[in-house]
C-alpha positions, 0 to 999 in steps of 0.5 A, spaced: 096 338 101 103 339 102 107 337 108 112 342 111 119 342 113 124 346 116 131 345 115 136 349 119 142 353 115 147 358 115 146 359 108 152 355 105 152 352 099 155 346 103 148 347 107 144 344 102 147 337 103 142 337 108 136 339 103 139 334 098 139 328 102 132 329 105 130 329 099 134 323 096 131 319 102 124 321 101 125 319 093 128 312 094 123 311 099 117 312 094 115 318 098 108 321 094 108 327 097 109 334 096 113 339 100 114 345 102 120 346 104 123 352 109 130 354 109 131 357 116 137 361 119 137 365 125 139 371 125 139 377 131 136 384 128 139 388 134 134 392 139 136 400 137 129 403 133 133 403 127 134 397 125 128 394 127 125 400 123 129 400 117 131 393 116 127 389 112 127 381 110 130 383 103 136 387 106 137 382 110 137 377 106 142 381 101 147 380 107 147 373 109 144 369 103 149 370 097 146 370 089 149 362 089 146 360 094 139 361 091 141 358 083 143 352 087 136 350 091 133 352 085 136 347 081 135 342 087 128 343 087 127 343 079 131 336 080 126 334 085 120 337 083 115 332 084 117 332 091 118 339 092 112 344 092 115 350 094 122 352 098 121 359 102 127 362 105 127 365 112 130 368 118 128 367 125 128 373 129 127 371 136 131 369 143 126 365 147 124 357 146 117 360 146 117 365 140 121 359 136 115 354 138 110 359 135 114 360 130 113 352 128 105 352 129 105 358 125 108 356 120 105 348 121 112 345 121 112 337 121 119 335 120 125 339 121 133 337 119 140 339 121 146 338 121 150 338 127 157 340 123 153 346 120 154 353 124 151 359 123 157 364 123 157 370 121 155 377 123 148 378 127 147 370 125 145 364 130 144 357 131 137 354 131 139 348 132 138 349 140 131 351 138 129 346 134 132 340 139 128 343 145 121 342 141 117 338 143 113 338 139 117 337 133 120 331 130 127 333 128 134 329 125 141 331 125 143 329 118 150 328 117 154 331 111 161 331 110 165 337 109 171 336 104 176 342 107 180 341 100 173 341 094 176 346 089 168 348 087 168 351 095 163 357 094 161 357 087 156 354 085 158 347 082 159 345 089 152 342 089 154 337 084 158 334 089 155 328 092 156 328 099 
């Protein structure tokens, strides 16, 4: 059965950083299982009755994950296919510490990894780190990623080749 984890991000190509060195760690460390990994960023749907009506995940999605991001994980998990079963995207809607709990038993989440220097920013995004910091029941680690302000492949997608 597979294992899964969480990873906080903002749907940055730097964000994946996180996601190769959880990975890199689990490999160098003989890690025989598989992993179903969780790409999870907050993101506030709003209250008026058309967006919680009209607004779907796909066309959220459309707004806040861009196509590189997308080509970017699946050549990570085509890299680390032995470790990686399946990598799910996802948005956490709620504005409570409780929804967030139930949404980590929901989903069985063992681990969860983020990065403090990674922010969510943008329209209707938050921060989930809070959230995950305050779980009880969830182990969870801060990832250090270094992000180089002068990277000529910032935003495209050979961004990922840079090892961080």
């Amino acid at each position: 059965m597979a294992k899964t984890i969480l990873i906080a991000t903002d749907f940055s190509l730097e964000s994946l950083n996180i996601l190769k060195k959880v990975l890199r760690e689990k490999e160098a460390s003989e890690d025989q299982n598989q992993y179903d990994i969780m790409l999870v960023s907050g993101y506030d749907s709003g209250d008026s009755i058309r967006d919680l009506l009209f607004n779907t995940k796909t066309s959220i999605f459309n707004r806040i994950r861009p196509d590189e991001f997308c080509d970017a994980y699946g050549i990570i998990k085509n890299k680390y296919s032995h470790l990686v079963n399946k990598i799910i995207c996802d948005v956490f809607t709620g504005s409570f510490q409780r929804t967030f709990n139930q949404y980590i038993k929901a989903e069985n989440v063992e681990e969860a990894y983020y990065s403090s220097s990674i922010k969510s920013k943008g329209k209707g995004r938050f921060d989930i780190i809070p959230y995950i910091k305050k779980c009880k029941d969830l182990p969870s680690y801060d990832i250090s990623v270094e992000i180089r302000e002068k990277l000529p492949e910032r935003g495209k997608l050979a961004e990922i080749f840079v090892e961080a």
